[in-house]
C-alpha positions as CSV (number, residue, x, y, z in Angstrom):
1,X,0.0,0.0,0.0
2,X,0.9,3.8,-0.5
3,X,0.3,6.0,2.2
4,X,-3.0,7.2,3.0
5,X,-2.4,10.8,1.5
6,X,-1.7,9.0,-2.1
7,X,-5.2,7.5,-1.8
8,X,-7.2,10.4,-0.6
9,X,-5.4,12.7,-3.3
10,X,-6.4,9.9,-5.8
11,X,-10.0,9.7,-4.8
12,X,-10.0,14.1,-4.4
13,X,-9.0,14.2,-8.2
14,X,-11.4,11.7,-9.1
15,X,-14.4,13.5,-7.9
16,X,-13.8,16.6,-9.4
17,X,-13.2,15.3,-12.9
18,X,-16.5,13.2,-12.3
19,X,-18.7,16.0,-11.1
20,X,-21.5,14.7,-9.6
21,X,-23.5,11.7,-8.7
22,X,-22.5,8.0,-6.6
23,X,-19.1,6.6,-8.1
24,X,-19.3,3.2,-7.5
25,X,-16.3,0.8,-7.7
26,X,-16.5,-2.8,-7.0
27,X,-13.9,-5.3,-5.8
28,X,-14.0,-8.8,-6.4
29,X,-14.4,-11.6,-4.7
30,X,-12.9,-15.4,-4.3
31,X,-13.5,-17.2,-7.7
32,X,-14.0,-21.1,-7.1
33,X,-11.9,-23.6,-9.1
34,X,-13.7,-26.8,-9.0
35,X,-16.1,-27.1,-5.5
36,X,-17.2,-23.8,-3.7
37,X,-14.0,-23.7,-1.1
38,X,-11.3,-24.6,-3.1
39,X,-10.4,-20.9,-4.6
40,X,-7.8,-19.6,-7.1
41,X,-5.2,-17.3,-6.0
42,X,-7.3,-14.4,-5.1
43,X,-6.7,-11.1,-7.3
44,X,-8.5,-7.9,-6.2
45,X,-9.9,-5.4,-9.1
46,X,-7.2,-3.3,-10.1
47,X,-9.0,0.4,-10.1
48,X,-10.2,-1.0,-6.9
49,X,-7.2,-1.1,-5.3
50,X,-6.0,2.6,-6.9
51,X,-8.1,4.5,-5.4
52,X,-9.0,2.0,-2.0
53,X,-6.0,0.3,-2.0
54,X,-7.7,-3.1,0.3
55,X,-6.4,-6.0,-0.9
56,X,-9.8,-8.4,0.3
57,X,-12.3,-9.8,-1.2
58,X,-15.8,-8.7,-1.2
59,X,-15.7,-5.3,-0.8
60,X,-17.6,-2.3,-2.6
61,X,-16.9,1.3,-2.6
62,X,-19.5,4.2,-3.1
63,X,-18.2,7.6,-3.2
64,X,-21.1,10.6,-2.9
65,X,-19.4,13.2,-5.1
66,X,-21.9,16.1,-4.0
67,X,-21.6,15.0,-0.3
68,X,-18.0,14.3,-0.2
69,X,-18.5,11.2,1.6
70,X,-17.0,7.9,0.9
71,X,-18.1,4.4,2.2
72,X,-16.9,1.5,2.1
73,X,-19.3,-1.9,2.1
74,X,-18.6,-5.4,3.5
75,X,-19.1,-8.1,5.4
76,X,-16.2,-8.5,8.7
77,X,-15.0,-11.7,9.7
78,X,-16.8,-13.8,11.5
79,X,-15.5,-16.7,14.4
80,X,-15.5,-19.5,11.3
81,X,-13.7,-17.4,9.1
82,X,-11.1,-16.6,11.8
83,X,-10.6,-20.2,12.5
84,X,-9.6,-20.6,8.9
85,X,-8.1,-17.7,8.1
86,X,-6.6,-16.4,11.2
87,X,-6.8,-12.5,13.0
88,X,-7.2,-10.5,10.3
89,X,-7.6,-6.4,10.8
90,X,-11.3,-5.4,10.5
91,X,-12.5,-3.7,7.5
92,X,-12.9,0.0,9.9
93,X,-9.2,-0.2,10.4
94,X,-8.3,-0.7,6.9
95,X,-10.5,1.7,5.7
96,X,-9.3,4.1,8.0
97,X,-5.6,3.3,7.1
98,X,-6.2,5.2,3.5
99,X,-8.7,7.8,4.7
100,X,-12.1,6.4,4.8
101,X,-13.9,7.0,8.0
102,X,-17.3,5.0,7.0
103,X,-18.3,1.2,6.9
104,X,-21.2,-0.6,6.3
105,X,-22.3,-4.0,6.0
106,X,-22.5,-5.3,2.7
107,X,-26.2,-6.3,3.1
108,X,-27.2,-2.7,3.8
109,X,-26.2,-1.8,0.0
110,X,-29.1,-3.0,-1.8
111,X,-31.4,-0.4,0.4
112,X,-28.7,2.5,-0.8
113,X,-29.2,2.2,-4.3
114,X,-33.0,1.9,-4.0
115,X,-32.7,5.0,-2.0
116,X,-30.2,6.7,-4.7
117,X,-32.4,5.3,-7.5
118,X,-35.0,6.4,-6.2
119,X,-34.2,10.1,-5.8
120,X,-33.1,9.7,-9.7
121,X,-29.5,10.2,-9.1
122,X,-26.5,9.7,-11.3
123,X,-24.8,6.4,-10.9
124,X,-21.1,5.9,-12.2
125,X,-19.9,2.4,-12.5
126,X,-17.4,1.0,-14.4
127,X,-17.9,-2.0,-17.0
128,X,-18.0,-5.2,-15.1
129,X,-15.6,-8.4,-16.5
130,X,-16.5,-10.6,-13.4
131,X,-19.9,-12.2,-13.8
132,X,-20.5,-11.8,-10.3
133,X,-20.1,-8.1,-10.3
134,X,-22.5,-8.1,-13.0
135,X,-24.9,-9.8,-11.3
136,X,-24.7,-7.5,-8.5
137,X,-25.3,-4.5,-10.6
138,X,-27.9,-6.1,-12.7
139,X,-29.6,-6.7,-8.9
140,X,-29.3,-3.5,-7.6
141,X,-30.0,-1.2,-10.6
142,X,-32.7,-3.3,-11.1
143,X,-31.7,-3.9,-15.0
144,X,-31.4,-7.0,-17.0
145,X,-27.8,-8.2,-16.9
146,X,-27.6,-7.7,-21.1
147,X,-27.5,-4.2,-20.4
148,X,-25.4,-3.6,-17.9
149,X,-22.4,-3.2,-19.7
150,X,-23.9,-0.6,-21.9
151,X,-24.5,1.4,-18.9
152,X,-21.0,1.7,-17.8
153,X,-20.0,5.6,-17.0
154,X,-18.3,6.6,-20.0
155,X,-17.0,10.1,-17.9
156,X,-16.1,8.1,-15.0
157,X,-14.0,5.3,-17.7
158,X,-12.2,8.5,-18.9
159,X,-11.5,9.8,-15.5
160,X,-10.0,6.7,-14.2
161,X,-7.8,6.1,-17.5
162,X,-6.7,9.9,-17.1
163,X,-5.3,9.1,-13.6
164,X,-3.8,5.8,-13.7
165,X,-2.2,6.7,-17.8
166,X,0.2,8.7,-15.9
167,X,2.3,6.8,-13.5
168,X,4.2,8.6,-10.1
169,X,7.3,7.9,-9.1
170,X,6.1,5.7,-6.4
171,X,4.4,3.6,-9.0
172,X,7.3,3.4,-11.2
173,X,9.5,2.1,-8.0
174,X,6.8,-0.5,-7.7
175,X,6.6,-1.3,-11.5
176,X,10.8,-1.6,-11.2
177,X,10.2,-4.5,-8.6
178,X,7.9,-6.5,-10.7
179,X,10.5,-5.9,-13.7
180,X,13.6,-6.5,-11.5
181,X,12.0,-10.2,-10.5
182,X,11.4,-10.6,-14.1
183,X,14.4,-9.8,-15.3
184,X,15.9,-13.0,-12.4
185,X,13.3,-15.3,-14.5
186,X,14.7,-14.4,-18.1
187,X,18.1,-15.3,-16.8
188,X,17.3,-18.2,-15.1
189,X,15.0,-19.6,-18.3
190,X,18.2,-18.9,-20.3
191,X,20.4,-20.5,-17.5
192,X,18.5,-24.0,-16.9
193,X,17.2,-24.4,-20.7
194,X,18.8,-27.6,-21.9
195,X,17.8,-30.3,-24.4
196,X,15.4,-32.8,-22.9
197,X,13.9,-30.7,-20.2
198,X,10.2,-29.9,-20.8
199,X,8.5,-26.3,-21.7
200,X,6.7,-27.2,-18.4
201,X,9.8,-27.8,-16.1
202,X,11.4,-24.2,-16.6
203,X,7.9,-22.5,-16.5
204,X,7.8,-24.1,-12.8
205,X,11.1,-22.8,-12.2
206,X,10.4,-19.1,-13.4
207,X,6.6,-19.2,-11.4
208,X,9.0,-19.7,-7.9
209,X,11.4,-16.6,-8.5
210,X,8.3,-14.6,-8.9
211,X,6.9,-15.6,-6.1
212,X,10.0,-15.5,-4.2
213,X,10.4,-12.0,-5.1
214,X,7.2,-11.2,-2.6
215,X,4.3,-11.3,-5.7
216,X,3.4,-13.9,-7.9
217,X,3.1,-14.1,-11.9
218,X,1.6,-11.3,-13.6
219,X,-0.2,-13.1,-16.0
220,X,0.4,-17.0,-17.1
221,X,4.3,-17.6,-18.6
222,X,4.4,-17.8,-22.2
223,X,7.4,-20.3,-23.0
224,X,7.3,-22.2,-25.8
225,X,9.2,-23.4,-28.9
226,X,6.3,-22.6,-31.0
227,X,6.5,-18.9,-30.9
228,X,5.3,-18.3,-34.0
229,X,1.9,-18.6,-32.1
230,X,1.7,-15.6,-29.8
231,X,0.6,-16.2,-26.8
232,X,1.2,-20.5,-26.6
233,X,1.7,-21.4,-22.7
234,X,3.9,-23.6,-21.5
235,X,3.4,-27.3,-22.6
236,X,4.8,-31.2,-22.3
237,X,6.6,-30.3,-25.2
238,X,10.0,-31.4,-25.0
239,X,12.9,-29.0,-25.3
240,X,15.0,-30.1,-28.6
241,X,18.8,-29.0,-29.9
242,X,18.4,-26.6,-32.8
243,X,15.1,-25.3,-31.8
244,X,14.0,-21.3,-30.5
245,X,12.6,-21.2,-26.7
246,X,10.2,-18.3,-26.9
247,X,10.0,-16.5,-23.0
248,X,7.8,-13.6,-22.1
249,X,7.0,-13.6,-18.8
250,X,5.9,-10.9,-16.1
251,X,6.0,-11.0,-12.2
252,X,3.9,-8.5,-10.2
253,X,5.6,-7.0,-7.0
254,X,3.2,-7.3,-3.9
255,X,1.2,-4.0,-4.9
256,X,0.6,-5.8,-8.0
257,X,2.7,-3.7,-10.3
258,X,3.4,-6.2,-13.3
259,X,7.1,-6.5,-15.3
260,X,7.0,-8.0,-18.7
261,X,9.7,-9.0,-20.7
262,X,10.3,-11.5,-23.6
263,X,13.8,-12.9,-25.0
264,X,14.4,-15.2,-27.9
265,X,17.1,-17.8,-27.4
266,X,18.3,-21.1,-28.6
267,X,18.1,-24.3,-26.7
268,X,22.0,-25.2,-28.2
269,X,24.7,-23.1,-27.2
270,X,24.8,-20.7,-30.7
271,X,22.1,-19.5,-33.0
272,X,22.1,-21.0,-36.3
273,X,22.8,-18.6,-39.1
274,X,18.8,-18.4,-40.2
275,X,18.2,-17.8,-36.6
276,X,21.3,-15.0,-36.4
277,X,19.3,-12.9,-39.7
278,X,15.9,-13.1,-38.5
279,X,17.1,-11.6,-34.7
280,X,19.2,-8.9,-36.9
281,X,15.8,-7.9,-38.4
282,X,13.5,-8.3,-35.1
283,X,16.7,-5.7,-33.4
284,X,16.9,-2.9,-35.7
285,X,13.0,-2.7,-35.6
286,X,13.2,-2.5,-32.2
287,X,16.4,0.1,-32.2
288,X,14.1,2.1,-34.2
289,X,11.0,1.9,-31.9
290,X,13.0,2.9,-29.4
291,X,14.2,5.7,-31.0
292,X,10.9,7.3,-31.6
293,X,9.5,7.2,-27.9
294,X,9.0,10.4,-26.5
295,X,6.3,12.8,-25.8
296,X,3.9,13.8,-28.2
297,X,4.7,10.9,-30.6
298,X,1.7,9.0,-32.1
299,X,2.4,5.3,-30.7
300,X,0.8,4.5,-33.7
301,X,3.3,5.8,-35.9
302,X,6.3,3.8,-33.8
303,X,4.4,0.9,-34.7
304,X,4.4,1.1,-38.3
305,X,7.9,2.5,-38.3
306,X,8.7,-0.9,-36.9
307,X,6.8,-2.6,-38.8
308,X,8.7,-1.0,-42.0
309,X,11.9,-1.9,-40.5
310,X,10.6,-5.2,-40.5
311,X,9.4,-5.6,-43.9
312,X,12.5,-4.2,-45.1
313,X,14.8,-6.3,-43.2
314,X,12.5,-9.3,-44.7
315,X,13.0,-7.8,-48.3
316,X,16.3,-8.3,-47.5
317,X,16.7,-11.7,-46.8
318,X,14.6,-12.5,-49.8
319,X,11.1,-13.1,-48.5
320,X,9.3,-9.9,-49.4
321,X,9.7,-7.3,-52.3
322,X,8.4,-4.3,-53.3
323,X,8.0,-1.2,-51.4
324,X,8.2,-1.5,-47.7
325,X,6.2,1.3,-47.1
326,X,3.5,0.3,-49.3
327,X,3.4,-3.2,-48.2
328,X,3.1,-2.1,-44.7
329,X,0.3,0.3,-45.7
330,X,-1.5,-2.6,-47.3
331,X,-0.8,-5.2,-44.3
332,X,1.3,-7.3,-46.4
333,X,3.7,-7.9,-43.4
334,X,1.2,-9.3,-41.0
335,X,2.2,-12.3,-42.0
336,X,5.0,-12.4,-40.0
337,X,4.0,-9.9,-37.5
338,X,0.3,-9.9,-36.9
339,X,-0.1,-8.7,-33.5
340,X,0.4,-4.5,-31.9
341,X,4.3,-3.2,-31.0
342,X,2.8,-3.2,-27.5
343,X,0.8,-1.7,-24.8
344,X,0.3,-0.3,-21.5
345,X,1.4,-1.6,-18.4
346,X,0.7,-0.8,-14.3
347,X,-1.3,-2.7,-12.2
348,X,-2.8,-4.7,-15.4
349,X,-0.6,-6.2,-18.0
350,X,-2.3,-4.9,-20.5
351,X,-3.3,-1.7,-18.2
352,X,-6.8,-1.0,-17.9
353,X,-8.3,-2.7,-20.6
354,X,-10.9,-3.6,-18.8
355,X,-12.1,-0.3,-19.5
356,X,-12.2,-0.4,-23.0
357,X,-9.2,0.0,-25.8
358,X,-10.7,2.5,-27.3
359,X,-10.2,5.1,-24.1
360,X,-7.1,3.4,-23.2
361,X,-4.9,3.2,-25.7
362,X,-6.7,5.6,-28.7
363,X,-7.4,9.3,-28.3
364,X,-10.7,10.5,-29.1
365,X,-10.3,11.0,-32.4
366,X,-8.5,8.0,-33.6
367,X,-10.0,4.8,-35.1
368,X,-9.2,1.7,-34.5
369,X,-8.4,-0.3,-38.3
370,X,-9.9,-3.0,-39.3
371,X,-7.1,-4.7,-40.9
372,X,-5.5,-7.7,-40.2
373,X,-2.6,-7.2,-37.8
374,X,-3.2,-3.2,-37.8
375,X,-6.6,-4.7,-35.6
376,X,-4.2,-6.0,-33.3
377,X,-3.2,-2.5,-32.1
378,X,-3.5,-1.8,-28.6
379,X,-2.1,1.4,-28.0
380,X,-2.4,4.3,-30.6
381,X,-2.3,7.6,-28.8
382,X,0.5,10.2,-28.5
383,X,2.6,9.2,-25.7
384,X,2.8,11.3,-22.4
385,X,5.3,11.8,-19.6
386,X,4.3,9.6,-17.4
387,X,3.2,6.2,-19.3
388,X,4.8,3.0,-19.0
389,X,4.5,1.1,-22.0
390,X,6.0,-2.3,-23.9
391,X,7.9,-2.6,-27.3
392,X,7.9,-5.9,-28.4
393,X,8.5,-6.6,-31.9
394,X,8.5,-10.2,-33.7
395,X,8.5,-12.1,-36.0
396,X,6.4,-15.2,-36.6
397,X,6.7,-17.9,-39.4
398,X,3.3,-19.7,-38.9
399,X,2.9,-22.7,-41.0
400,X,-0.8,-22.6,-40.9
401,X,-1.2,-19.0,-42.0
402,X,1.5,-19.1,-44.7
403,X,-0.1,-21.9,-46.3
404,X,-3.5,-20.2,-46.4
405,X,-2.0,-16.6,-47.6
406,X,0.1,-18.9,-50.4
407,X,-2.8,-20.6,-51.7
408,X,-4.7,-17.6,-51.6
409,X,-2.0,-15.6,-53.4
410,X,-2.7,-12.9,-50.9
411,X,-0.5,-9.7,-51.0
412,X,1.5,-11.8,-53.7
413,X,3.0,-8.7,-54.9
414,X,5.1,-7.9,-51.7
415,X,5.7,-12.0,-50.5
416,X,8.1,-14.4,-52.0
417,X,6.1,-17.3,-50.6
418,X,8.4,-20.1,-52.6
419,X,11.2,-18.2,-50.1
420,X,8.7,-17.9,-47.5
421,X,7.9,-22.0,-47.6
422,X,11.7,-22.7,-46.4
423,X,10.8,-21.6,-42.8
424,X,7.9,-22.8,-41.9
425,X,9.7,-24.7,-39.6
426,X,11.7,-21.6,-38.2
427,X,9.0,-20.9,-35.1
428,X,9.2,-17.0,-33.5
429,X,10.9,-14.9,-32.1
430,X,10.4,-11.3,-30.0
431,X,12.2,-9.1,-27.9
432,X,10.6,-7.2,-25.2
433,X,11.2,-4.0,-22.6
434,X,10.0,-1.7,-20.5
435,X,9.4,1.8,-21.0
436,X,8.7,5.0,-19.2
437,X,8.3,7.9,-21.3
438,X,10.1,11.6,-19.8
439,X,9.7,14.8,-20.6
440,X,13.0,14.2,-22.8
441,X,12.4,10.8,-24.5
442,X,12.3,7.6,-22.4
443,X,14.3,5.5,-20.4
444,X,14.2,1.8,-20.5
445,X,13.2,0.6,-16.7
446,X,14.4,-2.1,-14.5
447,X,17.8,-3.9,-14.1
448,X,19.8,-4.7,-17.2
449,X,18.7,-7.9,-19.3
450,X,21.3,-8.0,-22.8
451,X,19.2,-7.9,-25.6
452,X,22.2,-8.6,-28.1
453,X,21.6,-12.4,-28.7
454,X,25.1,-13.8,-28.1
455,X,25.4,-11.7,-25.3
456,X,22.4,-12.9,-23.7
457,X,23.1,-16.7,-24.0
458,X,26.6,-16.0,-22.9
459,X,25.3,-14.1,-19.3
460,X,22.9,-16.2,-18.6
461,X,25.3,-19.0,-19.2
């Protein structure tokens, strides 16, 4: 937690950009796995824990903008739970810990919104992504559950993206520990990788350092020697001489502040020389990326600058023609990199995306394309002091998708698919850092991780 000044500051600016009306925030509660008392690892809503900071399940927030009062709802502990769960500090005391002075049971909530509804006021709520916390609105708004979603505060969606976009210090620090605890799994992936292991036996090594590191994972490992699908988890698959291990992984530090970083390497001790051109391309994408990130610059446009870089690396080697640009502007390259150059990242992964990509990562008066790959965007807008982001370009040779585009003849102008067909056995690969963007450029955030791919193998060996 932050101190209780960070939260009440947090929650000040929030109801002034609001306005007016009840702001209602919801946290979440234990999710079953396969009978009612055997949970999953329990992960409290992430604006939830922005602005409230109480890291328990089954609690809801209302904040009375007009009245200035805040209230937090739930349900304390009672002798059973206690014998279970231990002493635990009462919700009064955790309120009052980050500035809330008011607590009610989480039965008595149902009578406020009738009350609120029925005086016709305005009520702000964010769009739900946990069934239950559907259900609950659906229940006390007294709507059909179908609709809830539509009714989701579009001023209040804005109002929290305009707050959490910009990252404080504090938050960086925390972001640094999730990325410093990634950064111990990347070397350790790279330093216990060896022919005959399984994809599954290093993922169980990487999920202990992040929860060594005083968190857990930030989202589920992504190790694989079949990059060339992006997001294939960990597997049986057995761990063969000659092949690419694909790892992007994230731990979150206690707060929840998630790292994310992906390296490329090869099980054997050297990269082949196929292996050696394809990471040349992937790198001087990147470089350029990189290069671009600073305020005011269209994210957008650092995309597409990388994916030029790409295309032209790939004309290069033989495997596309034509002109670059054009094929980029077309979507010819999606074929080997169909996904976004990154995204946000904070408390979520992919931060606040819950709230919608098109207030997250788009300004208002940006579109989201249509076309394959370009789709695939998550983050468009012109970048800020303040945001941490993800560059993570790639390059994917999937056999599947090649075979369709070839017999399809699609983008045939730009795509040497008879050079093409010579690596669809070649997998994936993609490099991925952190960034924070300054009021000068950008600076790359956590410990150092090589990103040269000799250099890499070589320190983690």
């Amino acid at each position: 937690m932050f101190t209780k000044e960070t939260y009440v500051s947090r929650r000040n600016r929030l109801k002034k950009q609001v306005g007016s009306g009840l702001i209602v925030l919801l946290g979440n509660e234990q999710s079953s796995m396969n009978y009612k008392d055997n949970w999953y690892h329990f992960r409290q809503d992430s604006t939830f824990l922005y602005f409230f900071g109480i890291d328990r399940a089954g609690l809801v927030a209302v904040i009375d903008v007009e009245a200035n009062a805040e209230v937090i709802f739930g349900e304390e502990l009672t002798p059973d739970d206690i014998v279970w769960m231990g002493p635990q500090k009462s919700i009064r005391e955790q309120a009052s810990e980050i500035g809330v002075g008011l607590t009610k049971p989480l039965a008595t909530l149902d009578s406020y919104f009738q009350h609120a509804l029925a005086k016709k006021r305005e009520i702000h709520f964010l769009p739900p992504y946990r069934p239950e916390n559907l259900l609950k609105l659906s229940s006390w708004l007294q709507t059909a559950p179908a609709s809830i979603k539509s009714m989701a505060s579009v001023p209040l969606i804005k109002a929290v993206v305009a707050q959490r976009s910009i990252k404080t210090p504090e938050e960086v620090a925390e972001i640094e520990k999730g990325i410093n605890t990634t950064v111990e799994m990347q070397i350790a992936a790279a330093t216990l990788a060896r022919a005959g292991m399984t994809e599954a036996e290093l993922a169980g090594q990487l999920q202990s350092i992040a929860i060594k590191g005083g968190g857990n994972l930030a989202f589920p490992t992504i190790l694989t020697v079949n990059g060339q699908i992006l997001h294939n988890h960990y597997s049986p698959t057995v761990l063969q001489e000659g092949q690419l291990v694909l790892v992007d992984c994230g731990a979150a530090s206690a707060t929840h502040y998630s790292g994310d970083l992906t390296r490329t390497f090869p099980v054997s001790s050297s990269f082949s020389a196929k292996q050696k051109e394809m990471y040349a391309v992937m790198m001087t994408a990147y470089e350029q990326a990189v290069a671009m990130l600073k305020p005011g610059v269209k994210y957008k446009d650092v995309h597409l600058q990388a994916c030029t870089q790409l295309a032209e690396g790939l004309k290069h080697l033989g495997l596309m023609k034509g002109d670059a640009q054009e094929a980029v502007a077309q979507g010819a390259h999606a074929l080997f990199f169909p996904c976004g150059l990154g995204h946000m990242l904070g408390l979520d992964t992919h931060d606040m995306e819950d709230l919608g990509e098109e207030y997250v990562g788009y300004a208002e008066d940006q579109t989201k394309s249509t076309q394959f790959g370009l789709k695939s965007l998550r983050l468009a807008r012109a970048l800020e002091p303040g945001f941490v982001l993800t560059v993570e370009p790639g390059l994917y040779f999937n056999p599947d998708l090649i075979e369709l585009w070839s017999a399809e003849k699609v983008h045939a102008d730009f795509i040497n698919y008879e050079q093409v067909a010579g690596y669809k056995d070649f997998g994936g690969i993609r490099i991925e850092e952190d960034f924070l963007i300054t009021p000068e450029g950008s600076r790359v955030l956590g410990n150092p991780l090589p990103r040269n791919m000799e250099e890499f193998r070589q320190f983690a060996r």
